[in-house]
N, CA, C and O of each residue as an XYZ file, in Angstrom:
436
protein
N     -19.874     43.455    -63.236
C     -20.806     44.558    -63.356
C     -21.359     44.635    -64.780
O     -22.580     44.638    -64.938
N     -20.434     44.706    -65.943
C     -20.987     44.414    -67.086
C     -21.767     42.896    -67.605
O     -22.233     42.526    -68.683
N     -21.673     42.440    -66.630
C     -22.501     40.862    -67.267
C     -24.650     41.178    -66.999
O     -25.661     40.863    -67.627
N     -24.271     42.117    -65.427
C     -25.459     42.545    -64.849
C     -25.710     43.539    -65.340
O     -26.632     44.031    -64.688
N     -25.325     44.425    -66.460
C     -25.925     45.672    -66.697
C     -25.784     46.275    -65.298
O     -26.981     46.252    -65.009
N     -25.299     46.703    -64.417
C     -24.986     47.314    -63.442
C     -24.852     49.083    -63.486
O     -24.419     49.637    -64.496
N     -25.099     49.530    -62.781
C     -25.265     50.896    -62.486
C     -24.157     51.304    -61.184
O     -24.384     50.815    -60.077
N     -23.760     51.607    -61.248
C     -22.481     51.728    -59.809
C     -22.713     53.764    -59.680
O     -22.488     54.536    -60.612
N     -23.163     54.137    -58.379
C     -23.389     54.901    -58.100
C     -22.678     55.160    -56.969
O     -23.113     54.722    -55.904
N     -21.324     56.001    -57.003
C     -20.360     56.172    -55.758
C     -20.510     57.800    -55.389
O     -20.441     58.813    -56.085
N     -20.758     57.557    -53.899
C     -21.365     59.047    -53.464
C     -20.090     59.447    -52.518
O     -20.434     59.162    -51.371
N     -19.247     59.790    -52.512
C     -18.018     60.104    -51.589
C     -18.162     61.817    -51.390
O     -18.170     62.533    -52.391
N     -18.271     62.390    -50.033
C     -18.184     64.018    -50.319
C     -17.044     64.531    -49.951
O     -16.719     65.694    -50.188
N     -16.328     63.676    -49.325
C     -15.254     64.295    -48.951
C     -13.905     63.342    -48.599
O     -14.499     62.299    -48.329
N     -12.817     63.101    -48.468
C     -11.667     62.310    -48.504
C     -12.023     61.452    -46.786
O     -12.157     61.909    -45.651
N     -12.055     60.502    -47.174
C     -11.719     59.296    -45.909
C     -10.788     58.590    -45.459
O     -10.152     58.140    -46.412
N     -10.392     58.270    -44.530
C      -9.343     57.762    -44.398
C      -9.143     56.929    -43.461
O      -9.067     57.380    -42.318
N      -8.994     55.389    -43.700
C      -8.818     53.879    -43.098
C      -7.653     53.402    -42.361
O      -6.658     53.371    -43.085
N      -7.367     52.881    -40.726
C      -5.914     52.675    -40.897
C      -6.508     51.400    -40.169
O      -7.227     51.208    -39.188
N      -5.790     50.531    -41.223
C      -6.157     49.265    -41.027
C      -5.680     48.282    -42.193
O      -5.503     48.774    -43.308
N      -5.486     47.059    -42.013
C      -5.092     46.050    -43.034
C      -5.730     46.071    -44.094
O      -6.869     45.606    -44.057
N      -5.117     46.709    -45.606
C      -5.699     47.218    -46.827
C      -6.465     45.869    -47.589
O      -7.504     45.878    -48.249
N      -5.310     44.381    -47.156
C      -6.001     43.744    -48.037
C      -7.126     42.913    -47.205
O      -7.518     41.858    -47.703
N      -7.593     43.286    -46.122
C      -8.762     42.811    -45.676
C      -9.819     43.947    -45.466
O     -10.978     43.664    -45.163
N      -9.470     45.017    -45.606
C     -10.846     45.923    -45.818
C     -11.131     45.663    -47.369
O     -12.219     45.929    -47.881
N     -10.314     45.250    -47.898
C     -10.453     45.224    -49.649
C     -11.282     44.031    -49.751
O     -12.061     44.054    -50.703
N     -11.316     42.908    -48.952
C     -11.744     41.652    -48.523
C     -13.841     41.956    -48.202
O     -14.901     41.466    -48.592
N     -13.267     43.274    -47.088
C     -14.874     43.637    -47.071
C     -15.775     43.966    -47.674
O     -16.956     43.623    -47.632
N     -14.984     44.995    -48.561
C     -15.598     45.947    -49.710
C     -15.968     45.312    -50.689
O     -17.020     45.624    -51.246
N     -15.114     44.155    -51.187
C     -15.097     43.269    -52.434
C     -16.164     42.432    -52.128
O     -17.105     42.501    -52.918
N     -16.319     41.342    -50.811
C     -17.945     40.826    -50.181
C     -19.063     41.599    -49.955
O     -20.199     41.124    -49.948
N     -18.768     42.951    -49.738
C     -20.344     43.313    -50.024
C     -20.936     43.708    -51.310
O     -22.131     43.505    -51.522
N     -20.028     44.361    -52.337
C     -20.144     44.008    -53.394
C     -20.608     43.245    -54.329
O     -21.422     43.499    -55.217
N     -20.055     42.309    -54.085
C     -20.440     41.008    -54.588
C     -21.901     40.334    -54.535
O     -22.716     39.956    -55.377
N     -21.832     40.371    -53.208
C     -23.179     40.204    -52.187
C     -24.667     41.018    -53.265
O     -25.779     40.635    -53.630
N     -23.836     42.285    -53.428
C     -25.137     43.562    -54.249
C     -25.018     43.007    -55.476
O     -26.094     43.007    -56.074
N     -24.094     42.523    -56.093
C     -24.312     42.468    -57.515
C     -25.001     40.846    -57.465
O     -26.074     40.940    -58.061
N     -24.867     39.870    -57.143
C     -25.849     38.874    -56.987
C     -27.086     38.915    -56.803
O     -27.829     38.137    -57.401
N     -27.522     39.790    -55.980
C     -28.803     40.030    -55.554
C     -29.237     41.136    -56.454
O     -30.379     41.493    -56.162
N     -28.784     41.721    -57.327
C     -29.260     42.650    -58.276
C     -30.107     42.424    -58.773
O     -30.010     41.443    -59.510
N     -31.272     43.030    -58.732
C     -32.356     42.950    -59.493
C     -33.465     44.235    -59.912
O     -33.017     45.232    -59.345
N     -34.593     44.573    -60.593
C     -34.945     45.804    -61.160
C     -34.280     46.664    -61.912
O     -34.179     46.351    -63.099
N     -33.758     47.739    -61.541
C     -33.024     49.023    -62.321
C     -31.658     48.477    -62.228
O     -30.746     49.165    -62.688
N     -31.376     47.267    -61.664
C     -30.113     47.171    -61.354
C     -28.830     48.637    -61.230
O     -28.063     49.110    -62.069
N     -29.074     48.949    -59.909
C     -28.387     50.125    -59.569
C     -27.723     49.779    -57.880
O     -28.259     49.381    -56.846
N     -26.253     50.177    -58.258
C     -25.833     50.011    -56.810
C     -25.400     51.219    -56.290
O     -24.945     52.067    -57.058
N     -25.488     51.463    -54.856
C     -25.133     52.659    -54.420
C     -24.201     52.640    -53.540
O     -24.227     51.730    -52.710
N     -23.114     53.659    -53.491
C     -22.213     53.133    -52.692
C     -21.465     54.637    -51.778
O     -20.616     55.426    -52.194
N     -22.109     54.605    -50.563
C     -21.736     55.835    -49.779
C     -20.437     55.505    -48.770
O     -20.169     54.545    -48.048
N     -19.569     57.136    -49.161
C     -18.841     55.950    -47.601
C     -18.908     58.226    -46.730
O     -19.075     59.254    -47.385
N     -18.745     58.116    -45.540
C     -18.794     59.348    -45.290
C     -17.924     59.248    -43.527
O     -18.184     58.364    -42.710
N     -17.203     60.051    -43.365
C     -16.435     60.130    -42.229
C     -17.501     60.620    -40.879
O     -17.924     61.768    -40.742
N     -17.815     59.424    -39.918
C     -18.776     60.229    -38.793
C     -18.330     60.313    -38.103
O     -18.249     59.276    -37.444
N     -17.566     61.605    -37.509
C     -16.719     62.060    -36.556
C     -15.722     60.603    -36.181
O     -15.871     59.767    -35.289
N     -14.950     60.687    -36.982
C     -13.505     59.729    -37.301
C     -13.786     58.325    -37.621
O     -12.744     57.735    -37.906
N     -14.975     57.486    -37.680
C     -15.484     56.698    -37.840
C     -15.923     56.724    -39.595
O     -16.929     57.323    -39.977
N     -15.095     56.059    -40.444
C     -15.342     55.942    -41.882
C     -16.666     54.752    -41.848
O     -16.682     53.640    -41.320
N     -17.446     55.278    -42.417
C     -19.471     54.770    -42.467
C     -19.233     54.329    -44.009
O     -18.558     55.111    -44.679
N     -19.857     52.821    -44.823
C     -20.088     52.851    -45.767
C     -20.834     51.622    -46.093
O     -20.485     50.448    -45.971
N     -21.978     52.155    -46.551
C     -23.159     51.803    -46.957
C     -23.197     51.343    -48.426
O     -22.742     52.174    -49.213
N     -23.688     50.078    -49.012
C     -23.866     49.714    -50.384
C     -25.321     49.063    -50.139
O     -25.588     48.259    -49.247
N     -26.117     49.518    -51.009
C     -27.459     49.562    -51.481
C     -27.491     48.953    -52.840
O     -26.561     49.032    -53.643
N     -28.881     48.198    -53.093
C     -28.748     47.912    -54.582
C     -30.182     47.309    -54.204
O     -30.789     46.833    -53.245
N     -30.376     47.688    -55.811
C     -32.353     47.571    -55.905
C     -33.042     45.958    -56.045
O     -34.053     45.490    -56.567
N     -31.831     45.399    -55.233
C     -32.576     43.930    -55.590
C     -33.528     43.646    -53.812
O     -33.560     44.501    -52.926
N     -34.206     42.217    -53.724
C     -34.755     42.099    -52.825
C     -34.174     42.930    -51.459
O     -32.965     43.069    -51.276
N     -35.113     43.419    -50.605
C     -34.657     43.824    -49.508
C     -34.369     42.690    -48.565
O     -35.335     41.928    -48.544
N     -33.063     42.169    -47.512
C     -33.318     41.524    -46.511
C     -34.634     41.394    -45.595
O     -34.956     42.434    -45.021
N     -35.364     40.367    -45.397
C     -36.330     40.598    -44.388
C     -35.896     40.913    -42.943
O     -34.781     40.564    -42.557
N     -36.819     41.614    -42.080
C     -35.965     42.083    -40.634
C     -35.871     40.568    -39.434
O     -35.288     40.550    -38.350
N     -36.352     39.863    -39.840
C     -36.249     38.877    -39.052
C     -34.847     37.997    -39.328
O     -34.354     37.394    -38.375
N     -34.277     37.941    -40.523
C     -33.223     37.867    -41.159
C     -32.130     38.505    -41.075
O     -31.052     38.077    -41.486
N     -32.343     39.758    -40.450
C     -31.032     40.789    -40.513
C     -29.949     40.226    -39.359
O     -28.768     40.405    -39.655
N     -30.212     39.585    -38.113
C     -28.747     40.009    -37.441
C     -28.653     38.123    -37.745
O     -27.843     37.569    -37.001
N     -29.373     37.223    -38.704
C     -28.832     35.915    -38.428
C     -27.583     36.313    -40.125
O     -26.485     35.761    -40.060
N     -27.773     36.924    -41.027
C     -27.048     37.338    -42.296
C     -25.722     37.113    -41.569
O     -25.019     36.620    -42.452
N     -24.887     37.206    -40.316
C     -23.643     37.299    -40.276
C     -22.883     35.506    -39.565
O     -21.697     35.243    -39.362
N     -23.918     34.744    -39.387
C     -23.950     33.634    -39.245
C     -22.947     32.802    -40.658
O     -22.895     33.039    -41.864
N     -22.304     31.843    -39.835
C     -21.871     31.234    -40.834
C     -22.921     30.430    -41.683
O     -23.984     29.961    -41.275
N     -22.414     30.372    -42.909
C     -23.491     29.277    -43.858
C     -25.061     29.475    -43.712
O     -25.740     28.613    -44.270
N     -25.709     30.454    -43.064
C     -26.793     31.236    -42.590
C     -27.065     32.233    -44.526
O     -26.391     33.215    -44.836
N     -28.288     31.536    -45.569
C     -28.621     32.248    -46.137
C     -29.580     32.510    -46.192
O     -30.284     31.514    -46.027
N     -30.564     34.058    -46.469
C     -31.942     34.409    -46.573
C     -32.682     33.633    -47.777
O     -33.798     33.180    -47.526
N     -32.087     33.425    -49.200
C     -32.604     32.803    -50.436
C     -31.537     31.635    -50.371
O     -30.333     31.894    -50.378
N     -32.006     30.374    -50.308
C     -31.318     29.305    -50.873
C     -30.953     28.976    -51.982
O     -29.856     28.542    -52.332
N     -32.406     29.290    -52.920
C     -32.066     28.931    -53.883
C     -31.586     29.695    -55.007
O     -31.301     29.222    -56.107
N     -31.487     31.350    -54.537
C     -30.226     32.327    -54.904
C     -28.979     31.917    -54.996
O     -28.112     31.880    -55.868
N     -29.115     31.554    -53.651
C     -27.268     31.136    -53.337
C     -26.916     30.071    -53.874
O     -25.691     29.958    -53.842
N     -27.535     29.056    -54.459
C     -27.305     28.181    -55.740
C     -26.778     28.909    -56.559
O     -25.569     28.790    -56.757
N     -27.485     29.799    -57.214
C     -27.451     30.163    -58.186
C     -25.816     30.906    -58.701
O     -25.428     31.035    -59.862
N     -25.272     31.202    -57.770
C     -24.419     31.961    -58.032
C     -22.928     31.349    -57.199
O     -21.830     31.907    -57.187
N     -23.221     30.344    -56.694
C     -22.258     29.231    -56.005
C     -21.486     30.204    -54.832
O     -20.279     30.446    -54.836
N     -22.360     30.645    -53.942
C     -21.806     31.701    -52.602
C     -21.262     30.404    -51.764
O     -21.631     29.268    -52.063
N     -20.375     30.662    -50.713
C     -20.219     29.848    -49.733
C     -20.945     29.998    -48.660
O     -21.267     29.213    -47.769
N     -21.141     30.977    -48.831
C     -21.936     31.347    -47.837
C     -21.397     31.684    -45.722
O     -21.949     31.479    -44.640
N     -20.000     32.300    -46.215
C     -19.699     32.099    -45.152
C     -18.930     33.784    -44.984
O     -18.314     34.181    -43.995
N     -19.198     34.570    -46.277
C     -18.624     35.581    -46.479
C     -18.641     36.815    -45.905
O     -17.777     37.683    -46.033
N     -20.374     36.912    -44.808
C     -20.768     37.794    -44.554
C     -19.995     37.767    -42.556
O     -19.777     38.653    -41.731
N     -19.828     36.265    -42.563
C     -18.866     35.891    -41.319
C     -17.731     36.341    -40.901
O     -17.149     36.473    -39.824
N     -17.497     36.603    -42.294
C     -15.736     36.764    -42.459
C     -15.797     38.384    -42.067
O     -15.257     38.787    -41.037
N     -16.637     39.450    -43.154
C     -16.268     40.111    -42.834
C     -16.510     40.851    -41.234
O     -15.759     41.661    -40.691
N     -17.989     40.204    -40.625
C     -18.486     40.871    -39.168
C     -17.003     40.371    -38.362
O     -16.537     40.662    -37.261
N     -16.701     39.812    -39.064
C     -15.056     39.183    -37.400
C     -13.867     40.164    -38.290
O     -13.122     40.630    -37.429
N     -13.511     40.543    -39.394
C     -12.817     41.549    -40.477
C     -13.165     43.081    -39.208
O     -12.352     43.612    -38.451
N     -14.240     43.323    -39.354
C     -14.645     44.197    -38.708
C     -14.453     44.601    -37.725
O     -14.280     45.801    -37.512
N     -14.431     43.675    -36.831
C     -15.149     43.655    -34.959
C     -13.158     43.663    -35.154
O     -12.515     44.581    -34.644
N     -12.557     42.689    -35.825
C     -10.927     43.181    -35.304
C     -10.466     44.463    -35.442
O      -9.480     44.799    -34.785
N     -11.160     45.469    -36.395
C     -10.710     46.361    -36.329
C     -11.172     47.660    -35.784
O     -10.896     48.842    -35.991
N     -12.096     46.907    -34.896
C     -12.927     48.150    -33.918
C     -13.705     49.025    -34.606
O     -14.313     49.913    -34.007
């Protein structure tokens, strides 16, 4: 975060609560992260909501770099599937991270 001049903007309103394998939601949180701070670009500002929707913990990370295009959005969870190639050079992704976590996920309902 300090290499990017980063802005980390955490919006929490109220206590949440996860029951599920800590070091693979940590796995999720840490890949999308990552994901935002690579793609950081402009004000470099990340936003990071998480909010309980009727027992369902919701959390959203935003950051002012390129938007995904919509034709792009449901192939992003594809293995080795990237929107910028020559981004993902740049920063040596595997590109297999966003895989990991949609199956991270889907195991934990």
């Amino acid at each position: 975060m300090k290499h990017k001049n980063a802005t980390i903007i955490f919006n929490q309103f109220a206590p949440v609560y996860v029951c599920g394998d800590e070091f693979k939601i940590e796995k999720v949180i840490t890949n999308y992260l990552t994901n935002a701070l690579n793609r950081l670009e402009g004000d470099n500002v990340i936003e990071i909501t998480c909010i309980d929707d009727n027992g369902i913990v919701v959390t959203t990370i935003f950051n002012t770099g390129k938007a995904i295009p919509e034709k792009d959005m449901e192939k992003v969870w594809i293995k080795f599937y990237t929107v910028n190639k020559v981004k993902s050079r740049e920063y040596g992704g595997s590109r297999i991270g966003l895989s990991i976590v949609k199956a991270i996920i889907e195991a934990h309902q």
